[in-house]
C-alpha positions in Angstrom: 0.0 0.0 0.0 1.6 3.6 -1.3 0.7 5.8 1.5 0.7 9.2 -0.8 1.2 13.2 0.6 -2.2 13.9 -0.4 -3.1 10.4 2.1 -1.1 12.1 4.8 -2.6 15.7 4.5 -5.8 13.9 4.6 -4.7 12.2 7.9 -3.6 15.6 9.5 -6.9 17.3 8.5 -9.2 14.6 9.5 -7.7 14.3 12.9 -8.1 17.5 13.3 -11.5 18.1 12.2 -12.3 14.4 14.0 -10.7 16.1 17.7 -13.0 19.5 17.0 -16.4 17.3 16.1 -15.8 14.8 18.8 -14.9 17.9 21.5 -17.3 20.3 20.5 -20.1 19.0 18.0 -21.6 16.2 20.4 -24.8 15.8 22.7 -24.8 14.0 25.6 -27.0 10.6 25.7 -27.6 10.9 29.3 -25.4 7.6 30.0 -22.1 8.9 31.5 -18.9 9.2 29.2 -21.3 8.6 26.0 -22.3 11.2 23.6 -23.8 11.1 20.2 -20.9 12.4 17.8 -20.9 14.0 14.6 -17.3 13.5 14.1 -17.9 9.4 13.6 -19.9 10.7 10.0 -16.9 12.7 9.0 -15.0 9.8 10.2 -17.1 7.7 7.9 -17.0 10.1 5.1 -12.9 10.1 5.1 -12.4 6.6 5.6 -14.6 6.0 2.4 -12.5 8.7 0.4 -8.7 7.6 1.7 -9.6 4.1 2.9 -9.0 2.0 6.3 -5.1 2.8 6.9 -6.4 6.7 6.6 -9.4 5.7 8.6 -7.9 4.3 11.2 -5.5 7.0 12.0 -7.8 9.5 11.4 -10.0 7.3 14.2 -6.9 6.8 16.2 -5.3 10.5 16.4 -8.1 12.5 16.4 -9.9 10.1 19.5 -6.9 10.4 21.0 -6.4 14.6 21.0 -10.4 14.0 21.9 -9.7 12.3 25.3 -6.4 14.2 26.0 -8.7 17.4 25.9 -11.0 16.0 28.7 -7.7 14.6 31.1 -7.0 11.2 30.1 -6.9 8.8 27.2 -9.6 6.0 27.4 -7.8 3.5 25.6 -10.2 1.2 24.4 -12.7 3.3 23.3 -9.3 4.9 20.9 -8.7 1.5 19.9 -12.2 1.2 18.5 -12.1 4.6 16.8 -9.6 2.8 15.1 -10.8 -0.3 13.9 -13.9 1.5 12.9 -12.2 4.0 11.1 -10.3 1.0 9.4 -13.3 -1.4 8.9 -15.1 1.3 7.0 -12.4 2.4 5.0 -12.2 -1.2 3.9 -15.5 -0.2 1.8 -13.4 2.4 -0.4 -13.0 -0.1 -3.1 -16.8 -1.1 -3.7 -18.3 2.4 -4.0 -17.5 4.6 -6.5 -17.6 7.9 -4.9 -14.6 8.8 -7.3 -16.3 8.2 -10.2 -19.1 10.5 -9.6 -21.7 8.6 -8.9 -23.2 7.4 -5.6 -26.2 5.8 -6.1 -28.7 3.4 -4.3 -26.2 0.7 -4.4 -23.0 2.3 -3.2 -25.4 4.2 -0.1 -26.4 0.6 0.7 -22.8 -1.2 0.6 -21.4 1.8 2.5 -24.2 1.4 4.8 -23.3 -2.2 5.1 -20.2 -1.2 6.3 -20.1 1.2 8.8 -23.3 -0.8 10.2 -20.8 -4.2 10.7 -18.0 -2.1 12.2 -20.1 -0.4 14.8 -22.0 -3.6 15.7 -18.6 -4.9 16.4 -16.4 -2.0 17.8 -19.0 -0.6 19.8 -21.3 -3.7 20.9 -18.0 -6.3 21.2 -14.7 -5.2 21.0 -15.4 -1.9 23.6 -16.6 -3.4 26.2 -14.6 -6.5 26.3 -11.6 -3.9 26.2 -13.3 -2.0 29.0 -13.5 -5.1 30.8 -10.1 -6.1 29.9 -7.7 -3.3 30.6 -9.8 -1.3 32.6 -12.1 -4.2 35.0 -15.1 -2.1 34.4 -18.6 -3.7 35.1 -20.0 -5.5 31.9 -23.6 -4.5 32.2 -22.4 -0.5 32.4 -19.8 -0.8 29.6 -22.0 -3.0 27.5 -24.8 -0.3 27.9 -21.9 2.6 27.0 -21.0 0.0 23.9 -24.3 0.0 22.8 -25.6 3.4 23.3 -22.1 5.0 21.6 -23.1 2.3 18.3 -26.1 3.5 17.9 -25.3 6.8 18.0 -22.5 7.2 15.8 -23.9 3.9 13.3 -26.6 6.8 12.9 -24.3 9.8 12.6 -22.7 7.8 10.1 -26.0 6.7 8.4 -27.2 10.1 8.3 -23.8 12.7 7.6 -21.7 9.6 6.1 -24.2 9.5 3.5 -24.8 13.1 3.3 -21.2 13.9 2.4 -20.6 11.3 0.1 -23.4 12.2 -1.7 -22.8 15.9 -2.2 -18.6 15.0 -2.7 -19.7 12.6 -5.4 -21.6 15.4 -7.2 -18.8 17.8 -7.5 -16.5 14.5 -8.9 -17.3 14.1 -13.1 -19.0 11.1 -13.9 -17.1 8.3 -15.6 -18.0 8.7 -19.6 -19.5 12.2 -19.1 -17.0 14.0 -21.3 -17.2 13.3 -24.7 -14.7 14.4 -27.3 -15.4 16.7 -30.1 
């Protein structure tokens, strides 16, 4: 995998933009340390364009300056970031936001996507973590799993789709140009 300057630019900017959403753009669900985020559909969004190496970063880094900001790294939940950054960018391949087009099919395989990595990260692989490294109880980091899936599987549903729609308009279509 060629790991290009425009990859790594997109790394900088998306952690960045991640750390800002995540801080600032989030409402609380009412279960403690658990927010709905818009910064998991811009994750989404980014992942799709630069794919899961991007994605994961972009997950890791900007999850990371996220928790730094509030006085300590949680790291399970950055390790989930992570892999759901990574597991959606995984997805780049069978849409073709490039090309200009982003139809019913692509909305549905991206959906596919983002919907299997938060089922996982979120509803498995957090909690266990929590349990893991940090001997939390499983019923309250189970419920924090759960709750945080749902929440960003629909901030990705909702703004994933949203962005990759309106990027995919500004791209030209694949055998719109003809020659003269």
């Amino acid at each position: 995998m060629k790991i290009t300057t425009r990859t790594i630019v997109a790394i900088g900017i998306g952690s960045a933009v991640f750390f800002v959403l995540n801080r600032f753009v989030s409402i609380p669900t009412g279960i403690p340390n658990t927010n709905i985020s818009t910064a998991y559909g811009f994750l989404a969004f980014m992942a799709t364009l630069f794919g899961p190496l991007a994605g994961a970063l972009i997950g890791f880094i900007g999850h990371t300056l996220t928790d730094i900001s509030w006085g300590g790294v949680w790291w399970s939940w950055v390790i989930v970031s992570s892999f759901v950054g990574c597991a959606v960018g995984l997805g780049q391949k069978k849409v073709n936001v490039e090309d200009g087009s982003f139809g019913p099919k692509d909305i549905l395989i991206f959906n596919l996507y983002q919907i299997a990595a938060n089922v996982i990260g979120w509803g498995l692989l957090a909690p266990v973590l929590d349990i893991l490294i940090y001997k939390e109880p499983a019923d309250k980091v189970f419920l924090q799993g759960i709750t945080a899936g749902a929440a960003n599987l629909v901030s990705m549903a909702i703004l994933g789709t949203i962005f990759l729609t309106i990027y995919a308009k500004t791209r030209t279509s694949a055998g719109s140009l003809n020659k003269e």
